[in-house]
Each structure stands twice: as structure tokens, then as C-alpha cells.
C-alpha positions as CSV (number, residue, x, y, z in Angstrom):
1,X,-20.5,-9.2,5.5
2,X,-18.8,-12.4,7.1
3,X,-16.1,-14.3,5.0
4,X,-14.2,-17.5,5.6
5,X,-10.2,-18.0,4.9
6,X,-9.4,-21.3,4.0
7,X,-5.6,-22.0,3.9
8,X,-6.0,-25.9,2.4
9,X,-2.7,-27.0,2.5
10,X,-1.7,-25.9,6.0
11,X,-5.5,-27.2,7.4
12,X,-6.4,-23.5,8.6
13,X,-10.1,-22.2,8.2
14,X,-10.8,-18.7,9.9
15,X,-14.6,-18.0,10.2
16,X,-16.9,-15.4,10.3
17,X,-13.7,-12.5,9.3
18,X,-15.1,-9.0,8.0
19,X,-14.4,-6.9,5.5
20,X,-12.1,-5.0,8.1
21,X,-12.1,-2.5,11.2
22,X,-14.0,0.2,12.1
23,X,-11.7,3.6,14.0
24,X,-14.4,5.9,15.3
25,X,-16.7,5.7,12.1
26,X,-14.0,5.4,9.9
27,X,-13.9,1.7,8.0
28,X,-10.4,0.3,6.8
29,X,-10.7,-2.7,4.6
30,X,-8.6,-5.3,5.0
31,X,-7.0,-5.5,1.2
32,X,-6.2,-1.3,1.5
33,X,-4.1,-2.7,4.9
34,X,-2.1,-5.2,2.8
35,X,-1.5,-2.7,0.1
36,X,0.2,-0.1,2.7
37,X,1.9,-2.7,4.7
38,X,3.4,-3.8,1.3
39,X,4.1,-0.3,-0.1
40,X,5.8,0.5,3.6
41,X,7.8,-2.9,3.3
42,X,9.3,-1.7,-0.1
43,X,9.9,1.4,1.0
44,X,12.0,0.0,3.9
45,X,13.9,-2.4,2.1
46,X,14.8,0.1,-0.8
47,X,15.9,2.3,1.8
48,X,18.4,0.0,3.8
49,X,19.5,-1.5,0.5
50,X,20.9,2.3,-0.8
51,X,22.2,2.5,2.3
52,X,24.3,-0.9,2.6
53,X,25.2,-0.8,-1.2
54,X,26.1,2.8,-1.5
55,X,25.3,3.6,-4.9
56,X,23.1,6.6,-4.2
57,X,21.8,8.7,-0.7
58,X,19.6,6.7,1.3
59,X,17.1,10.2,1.9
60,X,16.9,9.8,-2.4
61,X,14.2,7.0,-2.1
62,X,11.8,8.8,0.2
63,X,11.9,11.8,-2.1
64,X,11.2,9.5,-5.5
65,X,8.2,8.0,-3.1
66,X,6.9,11.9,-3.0
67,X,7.9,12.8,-6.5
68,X,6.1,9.8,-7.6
69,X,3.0,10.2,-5.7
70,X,2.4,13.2,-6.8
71,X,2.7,12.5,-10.2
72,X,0.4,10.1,-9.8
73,X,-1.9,11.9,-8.3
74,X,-1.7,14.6,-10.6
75,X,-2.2,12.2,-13.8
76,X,-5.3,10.9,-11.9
77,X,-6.7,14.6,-11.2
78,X,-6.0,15.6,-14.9
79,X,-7.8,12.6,-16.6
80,X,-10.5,13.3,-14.5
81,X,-11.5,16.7,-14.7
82,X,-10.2,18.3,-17.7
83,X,-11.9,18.5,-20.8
84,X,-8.9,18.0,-22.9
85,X,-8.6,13.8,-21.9
């Protein structure tokens, strides 16, 4: 399905723009590319900003990232499958 993006203000129309890009078979949409670039961007500045204020160890943030994707992951798996929610 073809889209337009209309920036008004600036005078910018792109035409005729997917829903995003095909790698051999595989389809990535374009809104799942801004939420990764966005998640990678936080990570990044949360990770120079322990580092330049040092409050806590830099290596802390990646493994709250982990922690935290796993928990939700797991909070995701349990509402869906078991009985009990």
C-alpha cells in the first residue's frame, strides 16, 4: 500500500512511500524502525550520561535494558498462557 508524507509547514510532500522494506522475505515496517532507532538512542545517551556524571557504572544500564526486557517479556508470556490471569 502506497502512502504520502506531507510535512505542511516546511512544503515537503513524499509520494508513493510503503509501509517499509523487504530483506530476503522478511518485511520491516517503517514505525517498528523508529521504535528501535529511538530505544537504541536512549540507550546511548543513558549510557554516556552515567559515564560523564559518574553516579553509577556505565556497564549498569545495558544490564537494567536486559533485566527489563525480560521482565517484560515474561509478564507478556504469563498473561498469555496461564490459566491463573
Amino acid at each position: 500500500m502506497e502512502h504520502q508524507i506531507r510535512f505542511p509547514h516546511l512544503g515537503i510532500v513524499l509520494k508513493n512511500v510503503g509501509d517499509g522494506i523487504n530483506i530476503g522475505g522478511f518485511e520491516i515496517k517503517y514505525y517498528g524502525m523508529i521504535i528501535a532507532t529511538g530505544f537504541l538512542l536512549g540507550l546511548i545517551v543513558s549510557y554516556y550520561a552515567a559515564k560523564h556524571e559518574n553516579k553509577f557504572d556505565p556497564e549498569l544500564v545495558f544490564d537494567y535494558l536486559i533485566r527489563s526486557e525480560e521482565r517484560r517479556v515474561g509478564k507478556e508470556c504469563r498473561s498469555r498462557w496461564s490459566p491463573y490471569h
